[in-house]
C-alpha positions as CSV (number, residue, x, y, z in Angstrom):
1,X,113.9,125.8,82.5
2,X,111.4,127.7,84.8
3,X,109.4,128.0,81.8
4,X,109.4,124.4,81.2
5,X,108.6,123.0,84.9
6,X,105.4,125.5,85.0
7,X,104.2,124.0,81.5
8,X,104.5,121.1,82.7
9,X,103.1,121.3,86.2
10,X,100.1,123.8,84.3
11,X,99.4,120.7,81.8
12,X,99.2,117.5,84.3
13,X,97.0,120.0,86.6
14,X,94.7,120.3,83.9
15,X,94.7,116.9,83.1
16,X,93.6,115.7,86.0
17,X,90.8,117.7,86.2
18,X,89.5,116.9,83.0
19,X,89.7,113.2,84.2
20,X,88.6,113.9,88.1
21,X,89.4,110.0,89.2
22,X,90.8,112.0,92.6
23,X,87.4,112.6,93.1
24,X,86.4,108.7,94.5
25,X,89.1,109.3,98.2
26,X,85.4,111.7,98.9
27,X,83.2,109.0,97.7
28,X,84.7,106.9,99.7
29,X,85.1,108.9,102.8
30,X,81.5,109.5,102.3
31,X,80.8,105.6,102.2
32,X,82.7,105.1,105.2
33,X,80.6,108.3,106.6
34,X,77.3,106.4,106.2
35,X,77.2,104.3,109.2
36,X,76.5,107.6,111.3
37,X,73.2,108.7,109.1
38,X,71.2,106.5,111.4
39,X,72.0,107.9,114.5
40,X,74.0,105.2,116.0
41,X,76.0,107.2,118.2
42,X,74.0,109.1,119.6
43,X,70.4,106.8,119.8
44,X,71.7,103.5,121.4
45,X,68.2,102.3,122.6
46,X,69.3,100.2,126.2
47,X,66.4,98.9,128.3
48,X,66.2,99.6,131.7
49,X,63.3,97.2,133.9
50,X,62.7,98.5,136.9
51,X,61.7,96.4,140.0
52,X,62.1,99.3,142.8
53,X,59.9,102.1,141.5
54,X,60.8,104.4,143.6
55,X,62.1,108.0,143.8
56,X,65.2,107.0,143.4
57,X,64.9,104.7,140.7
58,X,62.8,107.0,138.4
59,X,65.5,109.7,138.8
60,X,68.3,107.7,137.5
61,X,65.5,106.7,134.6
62,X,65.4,110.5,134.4
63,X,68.8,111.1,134.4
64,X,69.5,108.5,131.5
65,X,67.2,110.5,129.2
66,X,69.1,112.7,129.6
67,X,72.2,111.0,128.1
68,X,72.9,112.4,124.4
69,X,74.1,108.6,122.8
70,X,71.1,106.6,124.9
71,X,67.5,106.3,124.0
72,X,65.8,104.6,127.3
73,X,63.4,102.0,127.0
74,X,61.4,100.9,129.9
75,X,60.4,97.1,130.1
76,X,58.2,95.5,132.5
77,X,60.1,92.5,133.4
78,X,64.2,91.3,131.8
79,X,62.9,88.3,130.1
80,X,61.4,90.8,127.3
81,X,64.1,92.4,127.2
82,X,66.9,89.5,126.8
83,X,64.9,88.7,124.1
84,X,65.2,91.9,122.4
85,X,68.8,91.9,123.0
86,X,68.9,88.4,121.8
87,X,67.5,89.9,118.4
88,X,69.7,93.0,118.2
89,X,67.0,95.0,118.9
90,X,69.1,96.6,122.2
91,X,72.4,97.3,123.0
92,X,72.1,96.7,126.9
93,X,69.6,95.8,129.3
94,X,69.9,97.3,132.8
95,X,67.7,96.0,136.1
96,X,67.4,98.0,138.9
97,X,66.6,95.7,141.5
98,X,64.3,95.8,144.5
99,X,65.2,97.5,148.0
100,X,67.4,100.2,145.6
101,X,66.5,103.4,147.3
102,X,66.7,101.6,150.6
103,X,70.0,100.3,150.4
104,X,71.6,103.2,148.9
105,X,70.1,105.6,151.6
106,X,71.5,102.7,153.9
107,X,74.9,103.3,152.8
108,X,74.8,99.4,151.5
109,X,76.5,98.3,148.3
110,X,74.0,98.4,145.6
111,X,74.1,96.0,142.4
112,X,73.0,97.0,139.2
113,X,72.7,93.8,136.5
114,X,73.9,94.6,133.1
115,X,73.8,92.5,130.3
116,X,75.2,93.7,127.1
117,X,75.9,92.8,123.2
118,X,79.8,92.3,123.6
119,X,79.7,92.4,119.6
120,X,79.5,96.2,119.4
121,X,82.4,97.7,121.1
122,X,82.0,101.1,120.1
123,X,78.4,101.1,121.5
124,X,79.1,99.3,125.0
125,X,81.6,101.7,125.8
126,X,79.4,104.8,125.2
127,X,76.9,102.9,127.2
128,X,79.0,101.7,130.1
129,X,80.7,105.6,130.2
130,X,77.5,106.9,130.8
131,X,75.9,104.7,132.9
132,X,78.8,104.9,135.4
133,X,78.4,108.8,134.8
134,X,75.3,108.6,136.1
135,X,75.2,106.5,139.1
136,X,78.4,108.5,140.3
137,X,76.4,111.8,139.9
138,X,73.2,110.3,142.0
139,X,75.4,108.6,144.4
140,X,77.5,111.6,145.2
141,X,74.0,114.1,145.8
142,X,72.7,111.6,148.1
143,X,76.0,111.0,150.1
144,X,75.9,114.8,150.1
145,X,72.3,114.8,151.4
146,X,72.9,112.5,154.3
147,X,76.0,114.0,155.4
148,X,74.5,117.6,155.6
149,X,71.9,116.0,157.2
150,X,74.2,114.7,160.0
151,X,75.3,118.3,160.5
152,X,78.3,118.6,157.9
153,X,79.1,121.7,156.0
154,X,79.5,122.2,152.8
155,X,82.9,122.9,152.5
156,X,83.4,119.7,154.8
157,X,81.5,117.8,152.6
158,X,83.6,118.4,149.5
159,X,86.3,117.7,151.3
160,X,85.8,114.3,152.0
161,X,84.4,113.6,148.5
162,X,86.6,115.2,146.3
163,X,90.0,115.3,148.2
164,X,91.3,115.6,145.1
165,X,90.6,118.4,142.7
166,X,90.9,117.1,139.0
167,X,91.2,119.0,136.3
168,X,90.2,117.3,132.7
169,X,92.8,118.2,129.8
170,X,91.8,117.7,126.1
171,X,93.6,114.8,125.0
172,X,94.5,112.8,122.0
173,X,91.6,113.7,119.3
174,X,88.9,113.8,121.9
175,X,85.4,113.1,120.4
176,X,82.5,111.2,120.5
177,X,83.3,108.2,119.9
178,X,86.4,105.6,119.3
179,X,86.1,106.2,115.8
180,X,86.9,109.9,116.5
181,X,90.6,108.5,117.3
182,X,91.0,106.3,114.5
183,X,89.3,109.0,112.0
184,X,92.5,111.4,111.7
185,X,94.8,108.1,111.1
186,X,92.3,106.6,108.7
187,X,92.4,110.1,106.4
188,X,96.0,110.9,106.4
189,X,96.4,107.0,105.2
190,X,94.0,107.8,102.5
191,X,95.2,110.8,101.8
192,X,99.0,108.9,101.0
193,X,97.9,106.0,99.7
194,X,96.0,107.6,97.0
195,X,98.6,110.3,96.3
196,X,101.3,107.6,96.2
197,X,99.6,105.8,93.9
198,X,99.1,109.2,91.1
199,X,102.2,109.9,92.1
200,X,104.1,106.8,91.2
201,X,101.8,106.2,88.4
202,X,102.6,109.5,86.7
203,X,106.6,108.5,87.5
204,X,106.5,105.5,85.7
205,X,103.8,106.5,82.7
206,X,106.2,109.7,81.8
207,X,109.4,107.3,81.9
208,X,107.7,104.8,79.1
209,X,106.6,107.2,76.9
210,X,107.3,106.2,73.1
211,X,109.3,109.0,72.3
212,X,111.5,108.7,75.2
213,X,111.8,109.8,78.5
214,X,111.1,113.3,79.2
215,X,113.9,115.8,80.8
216,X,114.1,115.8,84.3
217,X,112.4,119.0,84.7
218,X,109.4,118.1,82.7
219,X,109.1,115.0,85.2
220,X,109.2,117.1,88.7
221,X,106.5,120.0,87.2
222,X,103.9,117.0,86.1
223,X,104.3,115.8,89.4
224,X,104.1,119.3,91.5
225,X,101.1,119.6,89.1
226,X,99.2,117.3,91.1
227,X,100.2,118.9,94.7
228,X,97.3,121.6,94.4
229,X,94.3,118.9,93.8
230,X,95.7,116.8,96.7
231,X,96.1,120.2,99.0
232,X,92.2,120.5,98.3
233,X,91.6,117.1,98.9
234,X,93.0,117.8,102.6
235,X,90.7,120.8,103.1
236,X,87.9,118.4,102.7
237,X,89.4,115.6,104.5
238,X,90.7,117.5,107.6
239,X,88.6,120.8,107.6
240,X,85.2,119.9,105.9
241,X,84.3,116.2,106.6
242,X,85.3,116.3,110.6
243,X,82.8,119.2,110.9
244,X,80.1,117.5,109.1
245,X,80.4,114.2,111.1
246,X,80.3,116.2,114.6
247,X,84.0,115.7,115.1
248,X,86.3,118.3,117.3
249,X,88.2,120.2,114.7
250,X,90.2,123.3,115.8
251,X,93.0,123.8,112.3
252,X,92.6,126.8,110.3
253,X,92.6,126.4,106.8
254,X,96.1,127.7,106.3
255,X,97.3,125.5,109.2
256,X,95.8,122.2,107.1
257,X,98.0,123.3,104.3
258,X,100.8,124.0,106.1
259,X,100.8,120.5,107.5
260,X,99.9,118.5,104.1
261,X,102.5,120.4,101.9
262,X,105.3,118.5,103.6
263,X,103.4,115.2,103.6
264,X,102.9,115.7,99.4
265,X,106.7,116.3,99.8
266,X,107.9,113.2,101.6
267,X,105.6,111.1,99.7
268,X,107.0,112.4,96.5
269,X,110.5,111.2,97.3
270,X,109.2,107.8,98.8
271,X,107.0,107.7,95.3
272,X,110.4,108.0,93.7
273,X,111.9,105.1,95.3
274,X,108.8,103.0,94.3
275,X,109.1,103.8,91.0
276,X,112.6,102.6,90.4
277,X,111.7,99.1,92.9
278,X,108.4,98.7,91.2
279,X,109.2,99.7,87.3
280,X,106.2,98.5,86.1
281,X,102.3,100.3,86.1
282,X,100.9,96.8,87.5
283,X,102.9,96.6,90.2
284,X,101.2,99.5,91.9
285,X,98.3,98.0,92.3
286,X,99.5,94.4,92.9
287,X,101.3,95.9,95.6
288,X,100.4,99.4,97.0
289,X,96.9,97.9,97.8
290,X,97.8,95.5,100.4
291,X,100.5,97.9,102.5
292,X,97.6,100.4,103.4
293,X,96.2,98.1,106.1
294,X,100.0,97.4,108.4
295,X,100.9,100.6,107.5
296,X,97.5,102.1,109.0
297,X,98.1,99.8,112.0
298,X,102.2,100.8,112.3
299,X,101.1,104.3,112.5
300,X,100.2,104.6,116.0
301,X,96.2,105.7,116.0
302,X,95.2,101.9,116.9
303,X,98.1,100.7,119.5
304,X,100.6,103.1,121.0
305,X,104.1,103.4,119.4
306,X,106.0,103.0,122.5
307,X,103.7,99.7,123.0
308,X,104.9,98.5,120.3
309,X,108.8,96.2,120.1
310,X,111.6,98.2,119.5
311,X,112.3,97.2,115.7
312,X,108.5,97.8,115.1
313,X,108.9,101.6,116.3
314,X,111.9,101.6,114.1
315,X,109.5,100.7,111.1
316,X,106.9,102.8,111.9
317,X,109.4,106.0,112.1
318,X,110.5,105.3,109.2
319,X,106.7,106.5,107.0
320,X,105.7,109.8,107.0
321,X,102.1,108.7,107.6
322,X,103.4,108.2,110.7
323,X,104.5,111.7,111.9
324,X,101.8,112.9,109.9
325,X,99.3,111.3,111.6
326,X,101.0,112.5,115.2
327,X,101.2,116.1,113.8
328,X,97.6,116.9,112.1
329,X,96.2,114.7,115.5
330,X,98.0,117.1,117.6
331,X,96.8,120.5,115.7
332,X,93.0,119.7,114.4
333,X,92.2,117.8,117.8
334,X,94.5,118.5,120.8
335,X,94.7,122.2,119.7
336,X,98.7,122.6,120.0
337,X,100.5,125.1,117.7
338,X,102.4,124.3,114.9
339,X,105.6,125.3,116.1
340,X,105.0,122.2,118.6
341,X,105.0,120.4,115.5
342,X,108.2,121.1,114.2
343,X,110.3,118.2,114.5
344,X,107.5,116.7,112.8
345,X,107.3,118.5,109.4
346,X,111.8,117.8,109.6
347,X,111.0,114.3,109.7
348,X,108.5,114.1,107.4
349,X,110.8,116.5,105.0
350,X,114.1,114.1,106.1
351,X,112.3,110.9,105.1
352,X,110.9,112.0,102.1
353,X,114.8,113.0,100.9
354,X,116.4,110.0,102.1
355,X,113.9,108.3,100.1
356,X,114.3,110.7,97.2
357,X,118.3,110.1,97.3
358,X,117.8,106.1,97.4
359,X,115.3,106.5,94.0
360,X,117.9,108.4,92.5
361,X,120.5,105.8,93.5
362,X,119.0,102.9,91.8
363,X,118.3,104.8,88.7
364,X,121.9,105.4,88.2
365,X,122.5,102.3,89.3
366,X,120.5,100.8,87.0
367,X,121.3,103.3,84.0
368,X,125.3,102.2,84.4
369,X,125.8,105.7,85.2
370,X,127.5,104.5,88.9
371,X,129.8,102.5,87.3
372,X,130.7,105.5,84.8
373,X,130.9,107.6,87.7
374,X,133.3,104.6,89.5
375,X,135.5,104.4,86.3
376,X,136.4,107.8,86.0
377,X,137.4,108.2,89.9
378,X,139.6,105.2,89.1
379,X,140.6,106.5,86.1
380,X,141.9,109.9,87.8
381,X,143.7,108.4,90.8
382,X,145.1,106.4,88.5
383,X,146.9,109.4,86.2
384,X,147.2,110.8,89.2
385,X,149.3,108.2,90.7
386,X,151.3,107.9,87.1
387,X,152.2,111.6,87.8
388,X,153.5,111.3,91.3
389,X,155.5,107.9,90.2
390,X,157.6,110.1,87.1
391,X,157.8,113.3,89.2
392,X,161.6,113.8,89.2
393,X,163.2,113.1,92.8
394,X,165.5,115.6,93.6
395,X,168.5,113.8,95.5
């Protein structure tokens, strides 16, 4: 039987490397990849028209170039530059107005206009966390400035502007952008989707075959035989590709693994179930296709779980993307361990079971053998009764 499960697993490996399809999940992570080629993260040209020049003006000019995501743009006066945001040629337009120096040296509340492109979110936040980055750091050195000029020490001064020591903790997938969060949730819904799909394919061609349906065995090797090309896939997906996009990654190679091999696992047993519901190859596609989306957005990278109404938690506990998602998050970008992780791989591992057991269900269901099962139980506490009705009484 051993022998039979490795030829098995040995022959659909093979098979689908002679026909690499698998190889399209890292075209098109590398489509989706092509929106950073030019720079738009980190070169978010924002005009700044100054009407003070002054000292203080040109530093926080200065201190802008600085900025790793803006490229600063100096215009004469802001009806040039609405009119280059106007024609998406900026992402903000910034005015330092007249009498800046003076008021802030003044201790007067300062105004700076902005006027932004509301239609790019990802690059208005960068923008507006830098900006505000900025102007804290300049206003804090010149509040430092005057008060040690009115006689304050040092210690004295950072008492009274920082009464509070923070201390800044690495949280959920911390990167360079929003897309940093969602990138972990997009790939571990790629990386089920697409192994749900061979997987459930490979279930349903190897129970139409012409000359019958294969044993058991033979069924569970072809499918372990495509566990190693998806494992590989992962390496790319969690290990190679956030390093090449500039993303924090902090798994080891073995610790990838270790967290996919359960995911193959519970997907297997929810591929099972699918294949018994679905029962026919078209299906896959008419349906598989359009659950990627809700179950992306169930899984907790774009709105919070515990945001979300009670039933719809209950849902999205109830995929393994889910936990997956939380786990490989939790290792590759907030640096925990994976024995943090535990209760994750169980409920990945649990799901993918209870799934398992249901698909096996249905297909005795479906193949009578329940019934069979039913009749004989009958059928025994039946002679059984019979026995216990002409066992002699003894009076």
């Amino acid at each position: 039987m051993l022998k039979l499960f490795l030829s098995s697993a040995v022959k659909m490996f093979f098979y689908m490397l002679m026909r690499p399809m698998w190889l399209l999940l890292l075209v098109s992570v590398s489509l989706m990849s092509l929106v950073y080629v030019n720079g738009t993260i980190t070169n978010l040209p924002v005009a700044i028209v100054d009407q003070d020049h002054t000292t203080t003006s040109r530093s926080l000019i200065r201190s802008l170039n600085t900025s790793s995501k803006i490229d600063v743009l100096t215009y004469e006066n802001s009806l040039q530059a609405y009119d280059d945001i106007n024609n998406r040629k900026l992402f903000a337009v910034f005015t330092i107005p007249r009498d800046f120096e003076k008021r802030l040296l003044n201790g007067e509340d300062v105004t700076i206009p902005a006027y932004g492109d509301a239609s790019s979110r990802l690059a208005n936040g960068l923008i507006q966390v830098d900006i505000r980055g900025i102007y804290q750091q300049i206003l804090t050195e010149y509040n430092t400035r005057v008060m040690r000029n009115s006689g304050f020490s040092d210690p004295q001064i950072n008492i009274i502007l920082s009464p509070i020591k923070g201390q800044t903790m690495p949280l959920y997938n911390a990167g360079i952008s929003f897309a940093a969060i969602t990138f972990p949730g997009l790939l571990v819904m790629l990386l089920q989707h697409t192994f749900l799909i061979a997987t459930t394919r490979t279930n349903l061609t190897l129970h139409s075959l012409p000359q019958g349906k294969p044993p058991k065995i033979v069924i569970f090797g072809s499918l372990c035989g495509l566990i190693p090309i998806w494992l590989f896939l992962s390496l790319v997906l969690f290990g190679l590709w956030p390093w090449v996009l500039g993303y924090r990654q902090l798994a080891s190679i073995p610790a990838i693994l270790v967290m996919t091999f359960p995911l193959l696992l519970g997907v297997l047993g929810l591929s099972k179930l699918l294949t018994e519901c679905l029962h026919r190859t078209e299906m896959i596609y008419l349906t598989l296709a359009f659950l990627t989306t809700p179950v992306f957005y169930l899984s907790g990278t774009i709105w919070p779980l515990d945001a979300m109404p009670l039933w719809v938690q209950t849902v999205s506990r109830m995929l393994p993307s889910t936990w997956a998602t939380n786990m490989i998050a939790g290792v590759n970008q907030m640096g925990l361990d994976l024995s943090d992780n535990l209760f994750n791989i169980f409920m990945i591992l649990f799901l993918g079971a209870i799934y398992g057991s249901l698909g096996f269900f249905i297909a005795a269901l479906r193949e009578g053998k329940i019934r069979g099962y039913i009749r004989k139980i009958k059928k025994f506490m039946h002679s059984n009764n019979q026995k216990i009705d002409n066992k002699p009484s003894i009076n």
